[in-house]
N, C-alpha and C positions, 0 to 999 in steps of 0.2 A: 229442026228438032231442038229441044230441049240445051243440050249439048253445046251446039252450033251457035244458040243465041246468046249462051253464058262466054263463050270462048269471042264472038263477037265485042260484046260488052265488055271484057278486060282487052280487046285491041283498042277501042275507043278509050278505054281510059288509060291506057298506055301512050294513046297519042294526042290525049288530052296533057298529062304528066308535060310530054317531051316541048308542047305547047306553050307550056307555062313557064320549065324549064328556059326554052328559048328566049321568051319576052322579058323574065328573068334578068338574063345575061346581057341581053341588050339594052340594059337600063343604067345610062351613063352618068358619072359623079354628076356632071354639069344638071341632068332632068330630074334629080333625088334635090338638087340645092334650087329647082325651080319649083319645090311643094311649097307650099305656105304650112310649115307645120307648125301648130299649134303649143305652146309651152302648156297649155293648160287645158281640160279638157270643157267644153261645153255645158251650162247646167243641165239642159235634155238630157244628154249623156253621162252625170256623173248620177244625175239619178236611176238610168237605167243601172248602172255600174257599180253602186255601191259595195264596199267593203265593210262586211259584217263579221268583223274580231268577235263578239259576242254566239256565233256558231258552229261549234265547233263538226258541223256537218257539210256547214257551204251549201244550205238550202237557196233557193231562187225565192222564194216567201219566204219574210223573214219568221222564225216560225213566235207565236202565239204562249208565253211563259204565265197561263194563267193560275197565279197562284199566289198565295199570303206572305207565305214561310220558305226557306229551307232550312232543308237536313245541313247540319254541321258535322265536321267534321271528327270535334272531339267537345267535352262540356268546356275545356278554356282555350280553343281555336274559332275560331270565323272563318268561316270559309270566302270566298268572294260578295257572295249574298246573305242577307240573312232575313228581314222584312223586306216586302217589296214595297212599303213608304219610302226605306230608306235607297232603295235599286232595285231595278230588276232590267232583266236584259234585252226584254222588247223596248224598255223605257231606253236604257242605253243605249241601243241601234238607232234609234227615232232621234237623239239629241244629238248621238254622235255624227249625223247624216246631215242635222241643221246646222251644226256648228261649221261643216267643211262650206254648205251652201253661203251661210255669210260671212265666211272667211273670220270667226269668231276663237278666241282659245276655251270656249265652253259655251255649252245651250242646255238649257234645263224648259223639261214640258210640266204644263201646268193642268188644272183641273178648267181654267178655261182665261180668257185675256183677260178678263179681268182680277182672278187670283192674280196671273203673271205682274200686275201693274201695282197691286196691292203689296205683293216681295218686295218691291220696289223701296213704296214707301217707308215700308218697318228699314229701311237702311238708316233712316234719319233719326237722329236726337229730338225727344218730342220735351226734356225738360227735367228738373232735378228731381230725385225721387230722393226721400229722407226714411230711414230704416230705422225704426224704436226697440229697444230689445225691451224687454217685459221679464216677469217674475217666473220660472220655472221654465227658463231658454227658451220659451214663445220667443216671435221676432215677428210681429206687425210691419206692413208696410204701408205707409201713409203719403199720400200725396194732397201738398195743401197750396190751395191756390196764391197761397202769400208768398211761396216757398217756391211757386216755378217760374222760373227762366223763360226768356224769349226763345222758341224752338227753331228749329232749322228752316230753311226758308225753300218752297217751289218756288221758280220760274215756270209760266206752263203760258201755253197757248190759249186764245181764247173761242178758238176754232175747234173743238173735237167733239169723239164721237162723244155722245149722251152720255154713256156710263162712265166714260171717264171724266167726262165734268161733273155727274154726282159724285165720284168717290171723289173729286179734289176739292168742290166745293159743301160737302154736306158730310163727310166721314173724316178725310185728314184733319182739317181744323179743330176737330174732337180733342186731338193729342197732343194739340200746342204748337204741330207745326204749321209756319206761316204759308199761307198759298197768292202767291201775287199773278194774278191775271195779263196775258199782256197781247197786243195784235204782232207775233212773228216775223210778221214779213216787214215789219219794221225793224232793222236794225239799232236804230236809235233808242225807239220803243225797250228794244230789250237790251242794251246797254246800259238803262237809265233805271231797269229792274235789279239787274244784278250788282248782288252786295258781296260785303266778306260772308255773309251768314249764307248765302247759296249754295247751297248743296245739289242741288239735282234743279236741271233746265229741260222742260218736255212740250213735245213740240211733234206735231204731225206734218207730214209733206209729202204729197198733198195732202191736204185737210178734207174732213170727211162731215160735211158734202160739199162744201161750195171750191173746193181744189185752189185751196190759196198754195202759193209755194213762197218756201222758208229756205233763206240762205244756208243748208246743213256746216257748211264747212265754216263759215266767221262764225256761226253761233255756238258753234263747238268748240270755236278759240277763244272766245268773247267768256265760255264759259270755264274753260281751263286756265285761263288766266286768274280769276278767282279761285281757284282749287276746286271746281266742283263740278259736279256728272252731268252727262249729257245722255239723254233718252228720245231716242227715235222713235215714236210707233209706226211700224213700217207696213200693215195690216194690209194698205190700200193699195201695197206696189209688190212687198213679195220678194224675196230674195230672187228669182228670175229678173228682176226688171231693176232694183235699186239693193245696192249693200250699204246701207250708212255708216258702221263700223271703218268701212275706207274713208269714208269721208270726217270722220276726228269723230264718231257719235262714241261714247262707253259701254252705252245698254242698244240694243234693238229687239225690240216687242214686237212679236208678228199673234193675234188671236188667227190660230192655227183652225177655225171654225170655220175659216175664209175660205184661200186661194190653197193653201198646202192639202188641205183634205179635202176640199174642191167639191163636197157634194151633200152637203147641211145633213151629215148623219152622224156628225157627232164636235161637241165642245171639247176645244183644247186653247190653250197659251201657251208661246215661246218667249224664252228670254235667252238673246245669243249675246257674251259679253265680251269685253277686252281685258286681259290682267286675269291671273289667279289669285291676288286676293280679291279681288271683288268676285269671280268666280267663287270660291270658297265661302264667302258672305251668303252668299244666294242659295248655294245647295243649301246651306245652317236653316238659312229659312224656308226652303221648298222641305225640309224634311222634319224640323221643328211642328212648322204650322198644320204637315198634313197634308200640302196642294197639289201632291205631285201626280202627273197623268195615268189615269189605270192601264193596265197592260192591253188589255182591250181594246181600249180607245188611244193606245198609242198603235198600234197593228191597224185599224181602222183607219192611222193617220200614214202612216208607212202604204198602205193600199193604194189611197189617193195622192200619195205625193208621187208618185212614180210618173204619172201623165200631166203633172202641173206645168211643165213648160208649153208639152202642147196644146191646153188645157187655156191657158192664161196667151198663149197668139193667136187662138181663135176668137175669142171676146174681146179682145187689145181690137182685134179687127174689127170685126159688130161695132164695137164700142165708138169707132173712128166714124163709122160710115152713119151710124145712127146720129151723132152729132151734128155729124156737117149734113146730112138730112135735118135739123132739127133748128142750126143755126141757119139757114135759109127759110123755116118755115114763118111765114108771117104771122101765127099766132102765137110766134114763144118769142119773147122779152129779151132776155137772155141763155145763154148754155155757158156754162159753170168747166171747160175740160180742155185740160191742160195742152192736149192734142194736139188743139186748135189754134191754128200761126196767130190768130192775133189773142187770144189769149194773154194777159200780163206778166206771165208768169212761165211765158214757153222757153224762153230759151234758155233762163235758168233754172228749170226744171231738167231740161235735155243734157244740161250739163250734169246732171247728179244723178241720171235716171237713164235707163235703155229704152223707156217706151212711158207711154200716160197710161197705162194700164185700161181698165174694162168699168171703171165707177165715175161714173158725172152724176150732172145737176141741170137742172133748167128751171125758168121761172115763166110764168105765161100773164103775169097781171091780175089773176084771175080766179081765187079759192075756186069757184063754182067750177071752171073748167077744168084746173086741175085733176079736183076730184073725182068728175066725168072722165080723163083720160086713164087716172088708176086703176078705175072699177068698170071700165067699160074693155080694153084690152083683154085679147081671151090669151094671148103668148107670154104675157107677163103675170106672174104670181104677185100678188099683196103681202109682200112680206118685209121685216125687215130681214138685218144680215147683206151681204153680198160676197160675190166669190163664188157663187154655185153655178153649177155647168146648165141650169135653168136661168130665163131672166128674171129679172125682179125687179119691182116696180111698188116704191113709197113715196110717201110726202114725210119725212122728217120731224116737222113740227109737231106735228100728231102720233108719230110713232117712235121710232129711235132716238130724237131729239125732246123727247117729248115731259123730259125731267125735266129740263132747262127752263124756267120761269118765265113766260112770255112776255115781258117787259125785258130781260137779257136778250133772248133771242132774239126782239128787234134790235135792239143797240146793236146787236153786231152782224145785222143783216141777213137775218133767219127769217123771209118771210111765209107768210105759212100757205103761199102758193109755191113753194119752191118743191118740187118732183123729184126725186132720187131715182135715175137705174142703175142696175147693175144687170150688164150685157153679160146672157149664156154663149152658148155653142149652136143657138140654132141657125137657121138660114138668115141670114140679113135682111134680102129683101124682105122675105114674108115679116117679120120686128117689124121694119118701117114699113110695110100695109096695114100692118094693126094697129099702129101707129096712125097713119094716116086718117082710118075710119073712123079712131076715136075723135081726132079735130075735127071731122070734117059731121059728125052728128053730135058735137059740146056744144053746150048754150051759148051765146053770140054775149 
């Protein structure tokens, strides 16, 4: 009966109890001191786990504050919020969540990586400005080219993505600040850059596409010795896999379009810093200029950051297997990933990084073939971007890289057979079959 099976069910769970009690009690100092416990918790796990100060419900979704305004308290009180330019608390949860991932004392979201990169810049001195007062307290302001100063000076790499080589080389220079180009992975190279007037040294590792790797930690001393900032774009590894902030960086830039919101359905930028004043510098300009992430598209980014650990060792996998598939194949040239033991750049990569992440490169000798394997692949999308849970499949030179002036981009070994993937989540072997069918019907 009825009865019979309820009164059954609390002896099982009575003798489940006494069960657990016992196992319990028999668990001795010595097998409690032979756990490995962990002082710190896992990123999978701190993302499951998040601490959301901003509600005051303890929802499991963080919830969605879409709105302009709020109600004040009183007309000469502020309440906590008042524009959501200047806060709002979806925004708050999403930076406060990045800052703990890159071990940062502040993260501010952007309207996309390249706003974030642009904050940056307005940090520097571009030059004297001379202020005229006039007749009836006018105050003109004039800027005369007789009259300005040599500006603050980049150090920057000469490996990055496209858009950040237009704004350093076709926007910064506008405002008088100097931009000195240099190859990274040379330390000499950028010792031989860095002046008193250096203010900010920017630097991708790996580099985005061809994965040069950049000594993070002497270039951050190299550059603090001067007195001036060190900027990681960290885009292509991800707080999962590299924190450069440990490693001496100031600034670390992740375009949160990537691997944090993991699924190309929306633009964002992070900037995670060290120091509250340069903290406080930055919010002045994420809320000044206007950049700061919509509430929407910060919950869009809160969505997908929750599965990015898992997200990012599934295509860290792919990424491996399709390589060393690739670096055996005899119609590719080279493969460009970090991964890979003979790689130039592996082991001090491994020293800064937990893994070569999910983006390579390969060269095949061969515009023509190239082209054939981008447009011929039915598992790989023609797009730029990477980081999405789909794979992706460019040529650089023609697309993402494609600002870059084609006499630079060969100097510094952009050729325009060079391939860009970025490994999804799907099955590996089926990638390298479609892979394969494209070599194996490209023109000879």
């Amino acid at each position: 009966t009825w009865e019979k099976k309820q009164i059954s069910s609390k002896s099982l769970f009575k003798l489940s109890c006494v069960m657990e009690k016992s196992i319990a009690n028999s668990t001795t100092p010595d097998c409690l001191n032979a756990i490995d416990i962990k002082e710190e918790a896992s990123v999978a796990t701190l993302l499951m786990n998040m601490e959301n100060e901003f509600d005051p419900f303890d929802a499991l979704s963080t919830p969605l504050y879409q709105t302009a305004t709020f109600k004040q308290p009183s007309a000469i009180e502020n309440g906590p919020y008042d524009y959501t330019r200047s806060g709002n608390p979806t925004r708050d949860a999403l930076q406060s969540l990045l800052a703990k991932l890159d071990k940062a004392d502040r993260a501010f979201c952007f309207t996309s990586g390249m706003a974030a990169l642009t904050a940056v810049t307005h940090l520097l001195k571009t030059g004297n400005v001379r202020y005229w007062p006039l007749s009836l307290g006018l105050i003109v302001v004039v800027l005369f080219k007789n009259f300005v100063s040599i500006g603050d000076e980049i150090v920057a790499g000469d490996d990055v993505y496209g858009g950040s080589d237009r704004l350093l080389s076709q926007v910064v220079p506008r405002s008088g600040v100097v931009v000195k180009r240099v190859n990274t992975t040379s330390l000499d190279e950028v010792a031989a850059a860095i002046g008193p007037r250096t203010k900010l040294v920017w630097l991708e590792s790996p580099t985005n596409p061809r994965q040069q790797i950049s000594d993070i930690r002497k270039i951050a001393e190299m550059a603090h010795a001067q007195g001036a900032l060190m900027l990681v774009d960290n885009s292509i590894m991800s707080p999962v896999l590299s924190r450069p902030l440990e490693l001496g960086a100031d600034i670390v830039m992740h375009s949160a379009t990537k691997f944090i919101a993991g699924h190309s359905d929306v633009m964002a930028g992070v900037l995670a810093v060290k120091g509250e004043k340069l903290a406080k510098e930055l919010y002045f300009l994420q809320n000044s200029e206007g950049s700061g992430l919509a509430p929407f598209d910060c919950w869009i980014c809160l969505r997908g950051i929750k599965t990015m650990a898992l997200r990012i060792e599934k295509q860290q996998e792919n990424a491996r297997k399709i390589a060393m598939y690739l670096s055996s194949h005899p119609r590719v040239k080279k493969v460009y990933y970090a991964g890979l033991p003979d790689h130039p750049g592996h082991h001090l990569h491994f020293s800064q990084a937990k893994g070569a992440g999910s983006v390579f490169s390969f060269i095949t000798g061969s515009v023509a073939l190239s082209k054939h394997l981008v447009e011929t692949t039915k598992y790989f999308s023609i797009a730029v971007s990477f980081g999405d849970v789909k794979s992706l499949i460019s040529m650089p030179c023609f697309m993402s890289h494609a600002s870059i002036p084609a006499e630079v981009r060969e100097a510094r070994g952009l050729t325009e057979d060079l391939v860009r993937i970025s490994a999804g989540i799907e099955d590996a072997d089926d990638l390298i079959s479609d892979l394969d069918i494209a070599f194996r019907t490209g023109p000879i």
